[in-house]
C-alpha positions, 0 to 999 in steps of 0.5 A, spaced: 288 581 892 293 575 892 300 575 892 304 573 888 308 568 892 300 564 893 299 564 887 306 561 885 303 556 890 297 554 887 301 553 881 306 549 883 300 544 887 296 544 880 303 541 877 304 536 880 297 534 881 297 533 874 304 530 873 302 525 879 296 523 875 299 518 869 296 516 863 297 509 867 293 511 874 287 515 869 287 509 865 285 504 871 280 508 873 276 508 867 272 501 866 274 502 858 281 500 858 282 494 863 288 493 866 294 491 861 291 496 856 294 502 858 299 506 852 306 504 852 310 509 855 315 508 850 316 507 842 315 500 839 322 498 836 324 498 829 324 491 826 330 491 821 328 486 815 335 485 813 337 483 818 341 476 819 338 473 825 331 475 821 332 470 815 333 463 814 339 459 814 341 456 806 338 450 805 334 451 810 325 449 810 320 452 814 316 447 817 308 444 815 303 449 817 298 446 822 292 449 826 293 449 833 288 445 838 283 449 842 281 446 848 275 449 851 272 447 858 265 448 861 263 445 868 256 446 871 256 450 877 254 445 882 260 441 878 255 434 876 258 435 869 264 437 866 265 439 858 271 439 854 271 441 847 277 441 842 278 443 835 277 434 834 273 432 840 268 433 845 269 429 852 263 429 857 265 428 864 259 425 869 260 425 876 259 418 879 254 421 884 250 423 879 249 416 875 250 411 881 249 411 889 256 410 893 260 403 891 254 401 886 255 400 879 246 401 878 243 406 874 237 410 876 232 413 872 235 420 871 241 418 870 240 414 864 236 420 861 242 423 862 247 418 858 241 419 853 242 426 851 249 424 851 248 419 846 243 424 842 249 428 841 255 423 838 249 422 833 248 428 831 256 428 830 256 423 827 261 419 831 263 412 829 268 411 836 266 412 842 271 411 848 267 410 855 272 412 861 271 410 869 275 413 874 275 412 882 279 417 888 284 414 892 280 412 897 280 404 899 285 399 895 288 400 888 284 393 886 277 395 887 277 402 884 280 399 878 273 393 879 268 399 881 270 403 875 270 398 870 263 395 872 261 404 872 263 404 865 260 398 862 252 401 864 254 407 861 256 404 856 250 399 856 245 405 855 249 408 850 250 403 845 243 400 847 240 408 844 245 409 839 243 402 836 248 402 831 252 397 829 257 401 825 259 404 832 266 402 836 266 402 843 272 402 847 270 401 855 276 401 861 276 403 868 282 407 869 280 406 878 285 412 881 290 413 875 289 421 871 285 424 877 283 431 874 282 434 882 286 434 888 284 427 891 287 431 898 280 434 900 272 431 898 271 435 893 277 434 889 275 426 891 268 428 888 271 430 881 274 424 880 270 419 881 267 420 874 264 417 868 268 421 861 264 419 854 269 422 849 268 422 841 270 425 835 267 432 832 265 431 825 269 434 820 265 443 819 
């Protein structure tokens, strides 16, 4: 027979195991609650509606209700493309790579196709102003990356406005060179995302 001093043992270990497995600790091992889901350990607070500090000053006004812009942002695995949506407009991002061989402003065949669809898109949003956008890393002088991605914006904006055919569309074309980089111009690959080519235009309205 057990005594009774081991049985007390058993019954204190299995206290303590249970006081040791929180809430919290069994809630992180379960795949339906992830972390930061976990019950509060304690009550909410009471909000008093009366109190002072809840209520508007006399006179006072509360400002124009607005909807706050959404910002979603999609880049391609291999990081050719880079998309930004907001509640008011699409950017698309191509890198430099992908439409021109180093230092040149030429198009090939893939990469107009690729312009192509872009167009297709500021057409089914009905767009009528469209900004077209080059940027450089900081390699090389200040002057010729400034030069080099304006000529890039130009023959974006050639195939762009040569497949929308629409005379009731208003470009705006600038080369920016190394200003507003979207990468750390410290590596190549920070350098690779900001040698790029941005076509922005507004969404139409729902």
């Amino acid at each position: 027979m057990t005594s009774t001093p081991r049985l007390l043992a058993a019954a204190t270990l299995m206290l303590a195991t249970t006081l040791y497995l929180t809430p919290t600790a069994q809630a992180d091992d379960d795949p339906n609650h992830p972390p930061g889901t976990e019950p509060s350990a304690s009550a909410p607070v009471e909000v008093d509606p009366n109190d002072p500090d809840l209520k508007l000053p006399e006179g006072a006004t509360l400002a124009q209700a607005k909807v706050l812009d959404i910002k979603s942002v999609v880049e391609e695995q291999s990081g050719d493309e880079r998309r930004e949506d907001t509640n008011t407009s699409v950017t698309l991002a191509l890198q430099a790579e992908v439409l021109f061989d180093k230092d040149s402003s030429k198009l090939g065949a893939e990469a107009k196709s690729r312009i192509r669809g872009i167009a297709d898109e500021i057409s089914t949003q009905h767009a009528t102003r469209v900004r077209v956008f080059g940027f450089t890393d900081n390699l090389g002088s200040s002057a010729h990356g400034d030069a080099l991605s304006k000529r890039r914006a130009n023959a974006v904006h050639d195939v762009l406005s040569q497949s929308l055919n629409d005379a009731g569309i208003t470009y705006e074309v600038r080369g920016y060179g190394e200003q507003y980089p979207i990468a750390d111009n410290a590596t190549e690959a920070g350098r690779k995302k900001n040698r790029r080519v941005e076509v922005s235009f507004p969404r139409s309205e729902p």
